[in-house]
N, C-alpha and C positions, 0 to 999 in steps of 0.2 A: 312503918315496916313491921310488918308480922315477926314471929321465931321463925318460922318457915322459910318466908323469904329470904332473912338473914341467915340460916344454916346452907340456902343453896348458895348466895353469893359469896362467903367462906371459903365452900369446897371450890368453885369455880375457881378461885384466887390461889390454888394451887397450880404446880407440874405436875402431868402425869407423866406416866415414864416413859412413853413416843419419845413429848417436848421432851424430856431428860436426856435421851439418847441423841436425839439429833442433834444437840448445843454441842455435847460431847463428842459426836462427829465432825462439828462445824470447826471446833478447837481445833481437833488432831488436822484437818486439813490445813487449816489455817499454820500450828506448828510447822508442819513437813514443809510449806511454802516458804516459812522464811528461814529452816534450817539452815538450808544453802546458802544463803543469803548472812546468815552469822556465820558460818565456815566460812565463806569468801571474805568477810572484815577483819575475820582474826587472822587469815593468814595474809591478808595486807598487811594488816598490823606485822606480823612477824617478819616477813618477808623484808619492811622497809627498816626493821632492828636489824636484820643480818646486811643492808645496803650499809647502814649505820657502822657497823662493825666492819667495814670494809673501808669503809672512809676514814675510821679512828685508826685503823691500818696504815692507809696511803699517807698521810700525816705524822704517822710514827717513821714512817721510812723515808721520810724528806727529813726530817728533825734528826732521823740519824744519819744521812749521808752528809747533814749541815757541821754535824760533830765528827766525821770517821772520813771524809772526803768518797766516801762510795757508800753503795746501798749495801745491807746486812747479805753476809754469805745465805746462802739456801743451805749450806752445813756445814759445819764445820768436825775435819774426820779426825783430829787427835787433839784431845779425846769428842767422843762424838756430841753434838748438838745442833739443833735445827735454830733456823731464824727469830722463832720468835721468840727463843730465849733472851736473842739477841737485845729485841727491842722491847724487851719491855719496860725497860726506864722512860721510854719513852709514849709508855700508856701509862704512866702514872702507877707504875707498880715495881718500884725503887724499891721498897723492902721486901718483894718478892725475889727479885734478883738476887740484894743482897745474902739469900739464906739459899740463894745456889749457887755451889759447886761448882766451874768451869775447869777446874783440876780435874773433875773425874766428869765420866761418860752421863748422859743424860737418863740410862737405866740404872745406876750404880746406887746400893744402898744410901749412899751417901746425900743422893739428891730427890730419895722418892719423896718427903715429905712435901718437898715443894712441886716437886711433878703431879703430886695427886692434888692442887689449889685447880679448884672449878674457877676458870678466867672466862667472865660471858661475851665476852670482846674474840675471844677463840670459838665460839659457838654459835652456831644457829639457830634460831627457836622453833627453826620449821625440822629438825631434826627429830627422828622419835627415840624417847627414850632422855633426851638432852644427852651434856659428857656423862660418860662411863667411862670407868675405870679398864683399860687393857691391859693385859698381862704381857709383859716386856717379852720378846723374842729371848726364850731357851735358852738359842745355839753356844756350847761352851764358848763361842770364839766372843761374845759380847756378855760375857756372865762368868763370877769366880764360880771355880766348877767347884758344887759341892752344897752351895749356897741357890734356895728358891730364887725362883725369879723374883724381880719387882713389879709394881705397877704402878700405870701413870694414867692420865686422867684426858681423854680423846680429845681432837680439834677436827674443826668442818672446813680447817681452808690452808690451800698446797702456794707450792711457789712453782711458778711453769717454769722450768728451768732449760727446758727444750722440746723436741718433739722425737717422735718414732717417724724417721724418713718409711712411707707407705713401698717403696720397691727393693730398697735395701735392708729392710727392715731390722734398722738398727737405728742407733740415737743419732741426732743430725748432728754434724759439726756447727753449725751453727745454736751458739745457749745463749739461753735467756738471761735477762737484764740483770739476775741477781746470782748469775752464774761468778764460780770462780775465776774468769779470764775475762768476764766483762764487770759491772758492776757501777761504772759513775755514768753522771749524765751524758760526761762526752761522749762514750760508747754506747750511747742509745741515738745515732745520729737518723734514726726513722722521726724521733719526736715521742716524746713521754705520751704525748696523747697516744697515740696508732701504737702504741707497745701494750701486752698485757704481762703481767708479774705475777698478780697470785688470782689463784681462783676458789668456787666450793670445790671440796672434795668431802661431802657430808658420809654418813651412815659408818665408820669407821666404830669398833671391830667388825660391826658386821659384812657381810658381803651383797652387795645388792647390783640386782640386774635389771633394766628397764622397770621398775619399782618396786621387784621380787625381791624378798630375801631368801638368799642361797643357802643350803647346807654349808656349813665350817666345813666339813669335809672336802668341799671342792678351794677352798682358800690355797693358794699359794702358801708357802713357807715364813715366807717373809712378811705377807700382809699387814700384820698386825704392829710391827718396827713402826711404821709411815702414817700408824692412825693418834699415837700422843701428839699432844702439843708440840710438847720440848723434844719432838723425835724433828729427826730432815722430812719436813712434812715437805716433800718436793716428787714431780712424777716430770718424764719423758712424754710428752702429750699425745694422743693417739685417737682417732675414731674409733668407732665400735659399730659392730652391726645393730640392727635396730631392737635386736633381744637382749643384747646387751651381753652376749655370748663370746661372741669372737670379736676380735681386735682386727684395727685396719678397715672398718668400715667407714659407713655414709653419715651415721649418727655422732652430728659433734659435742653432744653433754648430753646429761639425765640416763644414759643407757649403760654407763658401769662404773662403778666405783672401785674397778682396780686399778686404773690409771689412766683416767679419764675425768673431765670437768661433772660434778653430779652435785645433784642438791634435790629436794623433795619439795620445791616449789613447783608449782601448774607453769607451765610453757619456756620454762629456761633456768638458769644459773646467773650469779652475779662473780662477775671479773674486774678486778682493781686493775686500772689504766697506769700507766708509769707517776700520769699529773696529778695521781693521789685520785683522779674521780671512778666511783664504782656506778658501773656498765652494767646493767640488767639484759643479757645477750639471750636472742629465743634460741629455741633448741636447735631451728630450722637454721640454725647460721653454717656456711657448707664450711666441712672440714677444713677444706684446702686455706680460705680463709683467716680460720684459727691458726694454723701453721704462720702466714705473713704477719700475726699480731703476735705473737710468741718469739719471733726473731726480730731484735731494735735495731739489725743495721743491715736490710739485704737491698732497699733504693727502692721496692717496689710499692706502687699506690695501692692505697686501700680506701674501699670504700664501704665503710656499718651499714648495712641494712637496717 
């Protein structure tokens, strides 16, 4: 082989910069095809941690009505704390407890160190942002006047404690299973399965509407009391129209996080059943529905879609 020769097949054994571009095109197409494709595994992944979190739930609330003869109040109002205060001996977080407070209210200086513990078993991974910290409701009537507020540290998941009757448009007399005047097995005589107890109630302080987040400005007063952990994470169950706007609609989750089932997973929310099993429920499931799994003693059949 000549020099000649050899310096042409050299150069030939390079890219020029067409080839260059087009590998480079070929990638970026190939990337964008399997983006989706890893977005869709990791929020499986996540999705089936927050089922998890559901069921470490339903578990805790059998282990405590096996110690207390009933399921953990939804709140408890003097002095104030929510449920999951209640059980958390029951997730294995005995010296949590220990270093709270049931003397004083669950905003009271006294118990912020331990309201502001990030517990992942309270969270959802499909949440954005994860827990944050909210800033305890102001109102003198739950705060020494004089004295900052405190803060505590969010949770993704309420206790259905009743519903919003749609004609009277007030709370139903009929409460749910972790209500004050119901709360043992006996009083769920629908059957632990066909009862729902708690469900997501994600994106808390913030305000989200059919996947929008809302101006604070538009928050309710109180919103922010119902988004700690160790707050009465517990809502009056309601539809919503499909914007997530008004109350009393066709849309039974995902459409408001003011008092309504929501979560930031694709096509539903997850709802812990009385028998400890969490329910991956599509969004398409009709209100009316959700009302008969929310009430453990009205005789009526149900049938899950």
């Amino acid at each position: 082989m000549t020099w000649l020769h050899f310096e042409r097949h050299r150069r030939r054994s390079a890219f020029t910069l067409v080839e260059l571009l087009v590998v480079i095109a070929i990638i970026g197409v190939l990337v964008a095809l399997l983006l989706p494709a890893v977005q869709a595994a990791r929020e499986a992944a996540r999705r089936m941690s927050c089922g998890n979190n559901m069921k470490q739930m339903g578990l805790a609330l059998h282990n405590y009505h096996d110690v207390h003869n009933r399921f953990p109040l939804d709140r408890v109002s003097k002095p104030r704390h929510g449920w999951c205060a209640l059980v958390l001996p029951f997730l294995e977080q005995t010296t949590l407890q220990n270093s709270y407070n049931f003397s004083f209210d669950y905003w009271d200086r006294e118990n912020e160190v331990a309201t502001q513990q990030v517990l992942k078993v309270f969270s959802c991974p499909s949440t954005p942002g994860g827990p944050v910290l909210i800033l305890n409701n102001t109102n003198a009537t739950i705060n020494d006047i004089g004295n900052p507020p405190t803060s505590s540290r969010s949770g993704d998941y309420q206790a259905l404690v009743g519903y919003i009757d749609p004609v009277q448009y007030s709370p139903s007399t009929d409460s749910g299973m972790m209500h004050t005047n119901k709360g043992r097995m006996a009083d769920v005589t629908d059957g632990l399965s066909n009862t729902a107890c708690i469900s997501e109630l994600a994106g808390r302080p913030d305000y989200y509407a059919a996947g929008k987040k809302l101006p604070d400005s538009s928050k309710p007063a109180w919103f922010n009391e119902w988004g700690a952990w160790a707050a009465p994470q517990r809502i009056f169950y309601s539809g919503y129209t499909h914007d997530g706007i008004t109350r009393y609609g066709p849309c039974a989750m995902n459409c408001s996080n003011l008092e309504g089932i929501y979560s930031f997973h694709p096509g539903g929310a997850y709802v812990l059943m009385g028998d400890g099993s969490a329910q991956f429920m599509s969004k398409t499931i009709p209100v009316q529905l959700m009302y008969l799994l929310i009430r453990p003693s009205d005789g009526e059949p149900i049938s899950l879609p």
